[in-house]
N, C-alpha and C positions, 0 to 999 in steps of 0.2 A: 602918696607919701613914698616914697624912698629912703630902703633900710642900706643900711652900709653891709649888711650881710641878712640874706632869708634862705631858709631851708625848704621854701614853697609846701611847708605842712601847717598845717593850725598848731603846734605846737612852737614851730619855729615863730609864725606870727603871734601868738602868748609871750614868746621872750623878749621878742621885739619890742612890743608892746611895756613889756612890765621895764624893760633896761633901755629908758630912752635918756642916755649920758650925754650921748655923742651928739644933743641938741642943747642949747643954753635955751634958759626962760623961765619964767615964774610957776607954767601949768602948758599943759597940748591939749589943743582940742584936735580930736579929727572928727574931720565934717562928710560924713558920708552921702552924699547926692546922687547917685545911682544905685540905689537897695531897690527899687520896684522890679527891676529888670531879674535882679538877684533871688528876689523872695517870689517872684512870680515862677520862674524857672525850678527851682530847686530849695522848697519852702524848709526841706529836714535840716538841709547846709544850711541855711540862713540860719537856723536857731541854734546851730553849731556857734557858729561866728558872735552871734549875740553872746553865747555861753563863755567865748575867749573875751570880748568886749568885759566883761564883767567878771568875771578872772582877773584880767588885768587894771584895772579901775581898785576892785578891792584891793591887788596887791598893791599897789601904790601908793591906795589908803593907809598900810599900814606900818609906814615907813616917812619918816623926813625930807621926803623929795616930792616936786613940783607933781601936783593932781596931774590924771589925765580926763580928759570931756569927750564924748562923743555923742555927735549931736546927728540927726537924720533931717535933710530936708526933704517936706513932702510935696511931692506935685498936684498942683492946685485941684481940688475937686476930690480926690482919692484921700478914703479915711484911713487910716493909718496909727496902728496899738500894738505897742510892745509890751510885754506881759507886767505887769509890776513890779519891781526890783525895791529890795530892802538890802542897803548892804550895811551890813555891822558898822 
C-alpha cells in the first residue's frame, strides 16, 4: 500500500490508517502476506504493528465511514494466533 504522505513512525502509520479519504470504497482491507519474516525477526515490533492494526480498525468503528480489514495469510504448514481481539 502506498500512502500519499507517511512519516515512517507507527504513529504516522495509525493516521494513515484511521484517514483513508484519499481512496473511494465501501471498506479496505489490507492483506498482509509477509508477517512471518516480520514476527520471526523482531516479534516486540510485530505486536507493536498488531497494536496500531487495532487502533485503527476501532477508530473507524466508531465513525460513518468504510470499515477497515486486515487479514494475515499464513504459510502453509506454520500455525499461526494472534491474541484475541474484542473491540467495543
Amino acid at each position: 500500500m502506498e500512502f500519499p504522505y507517511f512519516g515512517h513512525n507507527l504513529d504516522a502509520l495509525l493516521d494513515c490508517l484511521r484517514d483513508l479519504d484519499w481512496l473511494s470504497g465501501k471498506g479496505f482491507v489490507l492483506y498482509y502476506t509477509d508477517y512471518a519474516r516480520f514476527l520471526d525477526a523482531d516479534p516486540h515490533s510485530f505486536d507493536k504493528i498488531l497494536d496500531v492494526f487495532i487502533d485503527a480498525i476501532d477508530f473507524r468503528r466508531q465513525y460513518p465511514i468504510p470499515p477497515l480489514y486486515i487479514l494475515f495469510q499464513v504459510p502453509q504448514g506454520k500455525l499461526f494466533s494472534l491474541r484475541v481481539l474484542e473491540l467495543g
